[in-house]
N, C-alpha and C positions, 0 to 999 in steps of 0.2 A: 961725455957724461955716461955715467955707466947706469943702468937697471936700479939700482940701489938708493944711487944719487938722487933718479929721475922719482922713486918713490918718497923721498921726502920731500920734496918740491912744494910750498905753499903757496898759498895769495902773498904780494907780496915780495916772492923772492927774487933773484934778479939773476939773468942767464946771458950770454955771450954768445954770440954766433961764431964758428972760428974763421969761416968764407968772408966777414964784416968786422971785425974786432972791435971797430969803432961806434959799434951801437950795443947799447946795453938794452933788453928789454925785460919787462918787468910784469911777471905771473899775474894777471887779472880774472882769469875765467878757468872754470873746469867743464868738461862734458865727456860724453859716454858715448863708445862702438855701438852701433845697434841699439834694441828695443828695452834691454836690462843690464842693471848693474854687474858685473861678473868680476869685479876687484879692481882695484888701483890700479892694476899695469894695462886694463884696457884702458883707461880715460885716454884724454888729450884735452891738451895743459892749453891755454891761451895766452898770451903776450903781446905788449906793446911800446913800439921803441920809445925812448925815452925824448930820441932827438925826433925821431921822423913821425913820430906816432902812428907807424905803421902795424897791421894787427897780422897778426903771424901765428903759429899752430905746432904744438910740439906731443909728440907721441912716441911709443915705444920703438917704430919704424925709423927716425929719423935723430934719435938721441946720440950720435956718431959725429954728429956737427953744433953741437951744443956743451960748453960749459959753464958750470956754476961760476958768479962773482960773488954770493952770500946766499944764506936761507933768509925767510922770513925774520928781521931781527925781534918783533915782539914775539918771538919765542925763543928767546936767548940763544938760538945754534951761529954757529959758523963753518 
């Protein structure tokens, strides 16, 4: 996943691990580095498998091991 990708990323959207292929997890939660908001590419994105409902953590640090399966579909992207 690149910077870009990682910035449209919603509640919702649904992300692949590539070390796991076989779990899909699915954007539930957002949060923030430190005390203030300082833009979208500080957060870190929250997720949960689909199968294992395991809760996992995705950030600008680690977006090298993540791809998109879809964006949030109630807002029409793919």
């Amino acid at each position: 996943m690149t910077m870009d990708e990682f910035l449209k990323l919603e509640y919702g959207s649904v992300v692949l691990s590539k070390s796991n292929p076989e779990e899909e997890y699915e954007i539930i939660d957002t949060d923030v580095f430190g005390e203030s908001y300082r833009g979208r590419e500080h957060c870190v994105l929250g997720a949960r498998g689909k199968i294992t409902h395991r809760d996992i953590r995705i950030d600008r640090g680690n977006l090298k091991y993540w791809d998109i399966v879809n964006y949030n579909m109630q807002k029409g992207e793919l």
